[in-house]
C-alpha positions as CSV (number, residue, x, y, z in Angstrom):
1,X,-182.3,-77.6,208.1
2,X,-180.3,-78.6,211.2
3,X,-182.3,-80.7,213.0
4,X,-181.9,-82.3,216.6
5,X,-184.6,-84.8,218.1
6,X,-183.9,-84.6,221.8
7,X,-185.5,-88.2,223.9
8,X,-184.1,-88.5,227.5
9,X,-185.8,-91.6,228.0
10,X,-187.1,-93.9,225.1
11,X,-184.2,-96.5,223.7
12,X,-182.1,-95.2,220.5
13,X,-183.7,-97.0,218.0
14,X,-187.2,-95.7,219.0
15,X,-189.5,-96.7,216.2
16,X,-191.7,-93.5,216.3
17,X,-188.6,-91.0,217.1
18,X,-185.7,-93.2,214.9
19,X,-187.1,-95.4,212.8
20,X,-189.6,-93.2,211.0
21,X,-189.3,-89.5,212.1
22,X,-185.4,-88.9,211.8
23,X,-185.0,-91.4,208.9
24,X,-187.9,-89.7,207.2
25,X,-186.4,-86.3,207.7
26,X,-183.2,-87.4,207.0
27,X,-184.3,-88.8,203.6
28,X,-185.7,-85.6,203.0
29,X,-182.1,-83.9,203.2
30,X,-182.8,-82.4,207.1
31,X,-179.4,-82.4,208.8
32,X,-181.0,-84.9,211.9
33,X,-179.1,-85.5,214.9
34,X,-181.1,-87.7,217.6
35,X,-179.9,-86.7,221.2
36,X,-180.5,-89.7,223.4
37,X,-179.1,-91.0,226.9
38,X,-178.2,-95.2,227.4
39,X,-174.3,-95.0,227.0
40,X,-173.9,-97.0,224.2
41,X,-171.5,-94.2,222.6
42,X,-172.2,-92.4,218.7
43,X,-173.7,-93.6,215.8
44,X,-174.9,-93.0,212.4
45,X,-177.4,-95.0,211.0
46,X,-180.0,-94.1,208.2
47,X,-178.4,-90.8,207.9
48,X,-179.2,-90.0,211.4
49,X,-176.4,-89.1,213.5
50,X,-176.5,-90.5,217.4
51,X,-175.0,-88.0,220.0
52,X,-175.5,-89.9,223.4
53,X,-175.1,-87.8,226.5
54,X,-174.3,-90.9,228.6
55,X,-176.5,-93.4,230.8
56,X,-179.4,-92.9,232.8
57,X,-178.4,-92.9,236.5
58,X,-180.5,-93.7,239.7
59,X,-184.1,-93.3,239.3
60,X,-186.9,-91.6,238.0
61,X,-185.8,-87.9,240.0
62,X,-182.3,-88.5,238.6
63,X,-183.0,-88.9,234.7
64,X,-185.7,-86.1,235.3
65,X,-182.9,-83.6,236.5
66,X,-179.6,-84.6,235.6
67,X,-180.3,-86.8,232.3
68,X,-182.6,-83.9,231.1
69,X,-179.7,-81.0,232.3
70,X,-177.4,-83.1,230.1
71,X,-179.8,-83.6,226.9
72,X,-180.3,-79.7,227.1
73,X,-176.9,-78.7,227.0
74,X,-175.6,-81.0,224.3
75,X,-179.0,-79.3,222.8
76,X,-178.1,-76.0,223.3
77,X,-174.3,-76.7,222.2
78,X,-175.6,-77.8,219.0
79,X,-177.6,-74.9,217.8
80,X,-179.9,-76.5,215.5
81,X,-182.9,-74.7,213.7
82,X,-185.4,-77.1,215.5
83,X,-185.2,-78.7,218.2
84,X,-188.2,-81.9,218.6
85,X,-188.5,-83.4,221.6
86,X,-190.4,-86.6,222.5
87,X,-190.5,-86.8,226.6
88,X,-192.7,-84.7,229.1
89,X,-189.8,-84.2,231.2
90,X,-188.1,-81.8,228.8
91,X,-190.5,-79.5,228.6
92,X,-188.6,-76.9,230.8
93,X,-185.0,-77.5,228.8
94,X,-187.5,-77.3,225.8
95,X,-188.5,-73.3,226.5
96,X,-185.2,-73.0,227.6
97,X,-184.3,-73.9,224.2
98,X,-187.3,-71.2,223.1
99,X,-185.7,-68.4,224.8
100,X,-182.3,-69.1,223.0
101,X,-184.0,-68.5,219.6
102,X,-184.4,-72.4,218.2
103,X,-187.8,-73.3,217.2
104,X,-188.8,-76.0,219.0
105,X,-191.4,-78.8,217.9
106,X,-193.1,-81.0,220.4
107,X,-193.9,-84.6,219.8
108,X,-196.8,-85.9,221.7
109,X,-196.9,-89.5,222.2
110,X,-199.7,-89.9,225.2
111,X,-202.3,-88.0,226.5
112,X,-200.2,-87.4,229.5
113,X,-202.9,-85.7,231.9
114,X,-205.0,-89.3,231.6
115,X,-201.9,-91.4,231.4
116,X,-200.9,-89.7,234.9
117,X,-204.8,-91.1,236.4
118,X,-203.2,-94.4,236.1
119,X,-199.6,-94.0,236.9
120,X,-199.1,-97.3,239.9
121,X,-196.4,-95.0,241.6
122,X,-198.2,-92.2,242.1
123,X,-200.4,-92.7,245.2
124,X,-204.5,-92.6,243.9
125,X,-205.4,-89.8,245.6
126,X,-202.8,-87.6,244.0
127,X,-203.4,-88.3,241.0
128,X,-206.3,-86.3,239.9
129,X,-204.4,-83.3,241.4
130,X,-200.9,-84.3,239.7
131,X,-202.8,-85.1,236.2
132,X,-204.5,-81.6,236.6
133,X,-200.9,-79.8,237.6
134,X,-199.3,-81.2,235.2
135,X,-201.9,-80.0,232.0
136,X,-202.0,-76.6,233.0
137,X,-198.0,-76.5,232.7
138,X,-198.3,-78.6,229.5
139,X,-200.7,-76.1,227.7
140,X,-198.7,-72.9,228.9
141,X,-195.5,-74.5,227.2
142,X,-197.4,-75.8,223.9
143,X,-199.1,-72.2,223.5
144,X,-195.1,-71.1,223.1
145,X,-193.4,-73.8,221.4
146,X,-193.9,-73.5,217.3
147,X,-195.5,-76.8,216.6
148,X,-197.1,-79.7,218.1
149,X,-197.1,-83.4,216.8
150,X,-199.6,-85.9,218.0
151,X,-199.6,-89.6,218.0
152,X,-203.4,-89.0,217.4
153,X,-206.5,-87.3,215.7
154,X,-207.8,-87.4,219.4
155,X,-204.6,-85.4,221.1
156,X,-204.3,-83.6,218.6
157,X,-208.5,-81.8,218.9
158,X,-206.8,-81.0,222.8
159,X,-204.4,-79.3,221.6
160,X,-205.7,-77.7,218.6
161,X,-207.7,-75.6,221.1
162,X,-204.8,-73.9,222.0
163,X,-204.5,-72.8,218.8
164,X,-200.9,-72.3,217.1
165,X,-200.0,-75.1,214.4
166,X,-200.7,-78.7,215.4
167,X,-200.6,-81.6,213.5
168,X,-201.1,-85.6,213.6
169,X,-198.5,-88.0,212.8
170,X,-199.9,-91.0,213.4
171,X,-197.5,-94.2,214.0
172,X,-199.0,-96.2,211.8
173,X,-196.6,-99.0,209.7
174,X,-193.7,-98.7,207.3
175,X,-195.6,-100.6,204.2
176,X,-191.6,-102.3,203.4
177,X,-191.0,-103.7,206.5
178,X,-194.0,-105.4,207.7
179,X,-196.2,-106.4,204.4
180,X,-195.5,-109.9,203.0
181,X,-196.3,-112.8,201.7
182,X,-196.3,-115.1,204.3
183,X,-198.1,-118.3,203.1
184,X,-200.3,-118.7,206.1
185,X,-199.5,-123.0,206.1
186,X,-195.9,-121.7,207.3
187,X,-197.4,-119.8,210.6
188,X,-197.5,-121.7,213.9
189,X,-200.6,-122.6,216.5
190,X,-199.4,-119.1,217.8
191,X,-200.8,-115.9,219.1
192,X,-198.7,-112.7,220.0
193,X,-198.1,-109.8,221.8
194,X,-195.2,-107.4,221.0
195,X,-194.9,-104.0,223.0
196,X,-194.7,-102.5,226.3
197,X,-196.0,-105.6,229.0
198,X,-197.6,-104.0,232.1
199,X,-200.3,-104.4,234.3
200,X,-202.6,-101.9,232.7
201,X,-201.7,-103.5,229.2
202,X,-203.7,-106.3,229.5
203,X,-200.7,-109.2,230.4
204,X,-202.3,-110.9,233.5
205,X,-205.7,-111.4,231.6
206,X,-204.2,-113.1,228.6
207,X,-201.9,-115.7,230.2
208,X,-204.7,-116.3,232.6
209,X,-206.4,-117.2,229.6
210,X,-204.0,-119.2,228.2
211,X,-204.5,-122.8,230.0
212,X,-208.3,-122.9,228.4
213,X,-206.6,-122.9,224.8
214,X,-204.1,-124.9,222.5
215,X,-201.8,-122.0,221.6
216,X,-198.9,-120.3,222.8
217,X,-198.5,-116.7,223.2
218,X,-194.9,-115.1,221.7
219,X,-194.3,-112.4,224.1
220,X,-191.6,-109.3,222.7
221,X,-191.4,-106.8,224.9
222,X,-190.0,-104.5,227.9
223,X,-190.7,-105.4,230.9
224,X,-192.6,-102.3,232.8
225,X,-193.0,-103.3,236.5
226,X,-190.1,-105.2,238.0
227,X,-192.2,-107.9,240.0
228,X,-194.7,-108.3,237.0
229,X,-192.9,-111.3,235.7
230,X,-192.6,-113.3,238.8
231,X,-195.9,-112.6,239.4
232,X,-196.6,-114.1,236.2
233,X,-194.2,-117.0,236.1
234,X,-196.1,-118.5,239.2
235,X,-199.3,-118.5,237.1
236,X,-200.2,-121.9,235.1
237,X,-200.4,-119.5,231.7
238,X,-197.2,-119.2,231.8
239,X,-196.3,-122.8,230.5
240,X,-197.5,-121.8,227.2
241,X,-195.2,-118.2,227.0
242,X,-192.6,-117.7,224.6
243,X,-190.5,-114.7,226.6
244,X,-188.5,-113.6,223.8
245,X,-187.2,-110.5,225.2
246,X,-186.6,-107.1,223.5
247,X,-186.1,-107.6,219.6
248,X,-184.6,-105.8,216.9
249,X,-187.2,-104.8,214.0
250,X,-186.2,-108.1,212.2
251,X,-187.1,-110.4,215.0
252,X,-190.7,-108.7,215.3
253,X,-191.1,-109.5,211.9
254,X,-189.9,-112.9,212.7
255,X,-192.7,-113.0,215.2
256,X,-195.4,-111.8,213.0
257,X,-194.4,-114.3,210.5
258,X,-195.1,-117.1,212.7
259,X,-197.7,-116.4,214.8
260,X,-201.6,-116.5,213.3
261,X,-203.0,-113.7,216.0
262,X,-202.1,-110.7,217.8
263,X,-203.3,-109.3,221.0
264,X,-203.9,-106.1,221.4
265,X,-206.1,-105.9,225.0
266,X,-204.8,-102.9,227.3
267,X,-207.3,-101.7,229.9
268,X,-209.6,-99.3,229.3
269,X,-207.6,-96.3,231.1
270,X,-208.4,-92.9,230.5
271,X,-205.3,-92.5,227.9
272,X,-206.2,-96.2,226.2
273,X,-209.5,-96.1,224.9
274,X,-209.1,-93.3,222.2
275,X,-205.6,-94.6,221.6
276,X,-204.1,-96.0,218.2
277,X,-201.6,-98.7,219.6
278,X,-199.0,-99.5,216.7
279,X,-199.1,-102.9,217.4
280,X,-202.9,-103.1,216.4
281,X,-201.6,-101.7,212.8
282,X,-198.6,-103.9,212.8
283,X,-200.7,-107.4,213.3
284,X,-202.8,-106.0,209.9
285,X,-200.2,-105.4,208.6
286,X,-198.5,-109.0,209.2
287,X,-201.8,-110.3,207.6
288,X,-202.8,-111.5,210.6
289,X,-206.1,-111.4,212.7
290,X,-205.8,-109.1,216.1
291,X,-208.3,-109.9,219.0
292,X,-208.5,-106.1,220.8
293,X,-210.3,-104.5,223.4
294,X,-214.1,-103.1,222.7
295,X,-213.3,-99.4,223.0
296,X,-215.4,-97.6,220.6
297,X,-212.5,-96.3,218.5
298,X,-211.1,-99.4,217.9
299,X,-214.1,-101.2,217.6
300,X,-214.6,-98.5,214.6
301,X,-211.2,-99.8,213.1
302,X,-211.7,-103.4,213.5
303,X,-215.4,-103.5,212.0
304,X,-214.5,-101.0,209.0
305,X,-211.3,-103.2,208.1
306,X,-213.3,-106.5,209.0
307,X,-210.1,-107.9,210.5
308,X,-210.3,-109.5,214.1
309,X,-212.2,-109.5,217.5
310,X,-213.4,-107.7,220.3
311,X,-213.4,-108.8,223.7
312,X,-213.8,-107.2,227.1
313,X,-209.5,-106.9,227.6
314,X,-210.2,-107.9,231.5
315,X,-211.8,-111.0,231.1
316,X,-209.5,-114.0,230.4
317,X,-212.5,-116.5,229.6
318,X,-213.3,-114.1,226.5
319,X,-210.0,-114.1,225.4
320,X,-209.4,-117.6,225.9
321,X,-213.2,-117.9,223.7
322,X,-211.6,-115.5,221.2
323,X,-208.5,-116.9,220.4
324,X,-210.4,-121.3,220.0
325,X,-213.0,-119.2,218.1
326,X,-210.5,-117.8,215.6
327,X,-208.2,-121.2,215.8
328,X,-210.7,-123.6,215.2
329,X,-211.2,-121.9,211.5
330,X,-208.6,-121.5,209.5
331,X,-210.0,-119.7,206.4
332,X,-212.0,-117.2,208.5
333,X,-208.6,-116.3,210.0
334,X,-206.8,-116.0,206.9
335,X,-209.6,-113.9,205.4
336,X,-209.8,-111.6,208.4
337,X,-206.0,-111.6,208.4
338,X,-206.2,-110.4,204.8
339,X,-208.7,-107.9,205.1
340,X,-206.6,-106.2,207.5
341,X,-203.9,-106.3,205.4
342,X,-205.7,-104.3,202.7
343,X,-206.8,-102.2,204.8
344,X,-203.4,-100.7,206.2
345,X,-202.5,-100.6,202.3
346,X,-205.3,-98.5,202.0
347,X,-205.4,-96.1,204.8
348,X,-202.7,-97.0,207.8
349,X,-199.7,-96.5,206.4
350,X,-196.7,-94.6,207.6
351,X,-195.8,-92.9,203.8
352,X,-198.8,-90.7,204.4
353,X,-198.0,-90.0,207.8
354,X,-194.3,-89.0,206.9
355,X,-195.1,-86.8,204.1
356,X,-196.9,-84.8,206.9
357,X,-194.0,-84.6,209.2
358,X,-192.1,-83.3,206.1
359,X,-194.6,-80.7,205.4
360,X,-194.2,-79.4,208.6
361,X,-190.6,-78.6,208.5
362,X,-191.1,-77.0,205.2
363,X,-193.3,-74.6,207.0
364,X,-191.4,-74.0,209.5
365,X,-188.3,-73.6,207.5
366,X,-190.8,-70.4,206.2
């Protein structure tokens, strides 16, 4: 089929939208052309074909009117037979899209309505009403669209109550690119953190912690709030960061080569604690140990798999316990790393997760 994935925000090379769904669909012999917005021209690339409606201008109001007015059309002058989209703020050019006669899939990443509960630029005693707004118009379009994806078994039961076909594609790893044989003498006195960096991620608590252990903390990332990493660089912590920027896929794996744990402590928000972050999957997959937040979800990962920590996320003295704990042993580390390891190759990995995406199409293809 003729496929467009349509993203008016999230980077080109998107791991969820790029890297697994359009490749995987384009392996399959879809047609895939990702729409996206940064104005770094067209592309092909894994059999996908780039169509960039130009840069993001001005703020958040601007992308969410004119960037999305622009994604529809180049949309809507494409005719695909599907149309998946991956951002909230296309929902209305998304039934738009409806009304024109393409079937139209939507990709849910967060649990939006809990996400919104902890949105820093919304003022706090709007949000319960926003987060409320915004779910009613969220189900009225998912009742009318012709699929749902989920990041998660937990958005998906929300949306299953809706009823209409909904199913979970969860980002777990690509097996190839992560899995190796790293001989653990090789990695460094190194923990790390690769992902969105923001308050509500858990940054502030882990270079707090940082000064009260003998490692240093590779940091990959965006940066989310622009004063975050002033804040930050006035802290003693950050003596002991590596900033490496935004990397490509290689240099994560890079990363995960080197380091001997991976953080994984966001903050128990509403939209965290039944979360499954990639980069807890990733750091199994690495072989290495993750130290994560105590949620009860992830808490049921770690113990099944037997590979890492738990700590309360807000508490640098329990990371900075966590992380000597786990340093000052070697062999448990490399067990724990390895169990982890086994346990992605068991259940967590992204072949599964693809042949469902695929599956989909072929039912909607009908």
């Amino acid at each position: 089929m003729k496929v467009a994935h349509l993203t008016s925000a999230h980077p080109r090379h998107d791991i969820r939208i790029f890297v697994k769904e359009c490749s995987t669909l384009a392996a399959a012999g879809h047609e895939v052309t990702l729409i996206v917005a940064d104005g770094l021209g067209e592309e092909i690339r894994n059999g996908v074909r780039f169509h960039d409606v130009g840069p993001k201008r001005g703020g958040r109001f601007s992308r969410m009117t004119g960037t999305v007015k622009r994604v529809y059309e180049a949309a809507l002058a494409l005719r695909p037979d599907i149309v998946h989209f991956h951002d909230p703020e296309l929902i209305p050019a998304a039934v738009r899209l409806k009304q024109a006669g393409i079937k139209v899939v939507y990709d849910v990443h967060e649990d939006m309505p809990r996400q919104i509960l902890a949105k820093h630029w919304i003022p706090g005693m709007l949000r319960p009403a926003v987060s409320g707004g915004f779910e009613t118009v969220e189900d009225w379009a998912a009742r009318r669209f012709d699929a749902v994806v989920t990041s998660t078994p937990h958005i998906r039961n929300r949306f299953a109550k809706l009823g209409g076909r909904v199913v979970d594609v969860c980002n777990f790893p690509i097996l190839e690119e992560l899995v190796r044989d790293t001989p653990w003498e090789s990695r460094r006195n190194e923990v790390c953190y690769v992902g969105g960096i923001s308050r509500i991620r858990g940054i502030g608590p882990i270079v707090a912690a940082l000064p009260d252990t003998h490692a240093r903390l590779n940091l990959c990332g965006i940066w989310s709030e622009s004063d975050l990493r002033a804040e930050l660089e006035q802290q003693p912590g950050w003596a002991k960061v590596n900033d490496l920027g935004v990397l490509e896929r290689q240099g994560v794996v890079d990363v995960l080569e080197r380091s001997k744990i991976g953080l994984v402590t966001l903050f128990p928000t509403p939209n965290y604690v039944d979360a499954l972050p990639i980069k807890l999957f990733e750091y199994m997959a690495a072989g290495i140990p993750v130290i994560a937040s105590d949620f009860p979800v992830w808490r049921e990962i770690v113990d099944d798999a037997a590979c890492g920590v738990l700590v309360d996320p807000q508490d640098p003295a329990a990371i900075a316990s966590a992380i000597n704990e786990l340093m000052a042993d070697e062999e448990r580390m490399r067990a724990l790393g390895e169990s982890g390891k086994q346990a992605v190759l068991r259940k967590y990995s992204w072949a599964a997760e693809g042949r469902k995406l695929v599956d989909l199409y072929q039912q909607l293809a009908g």
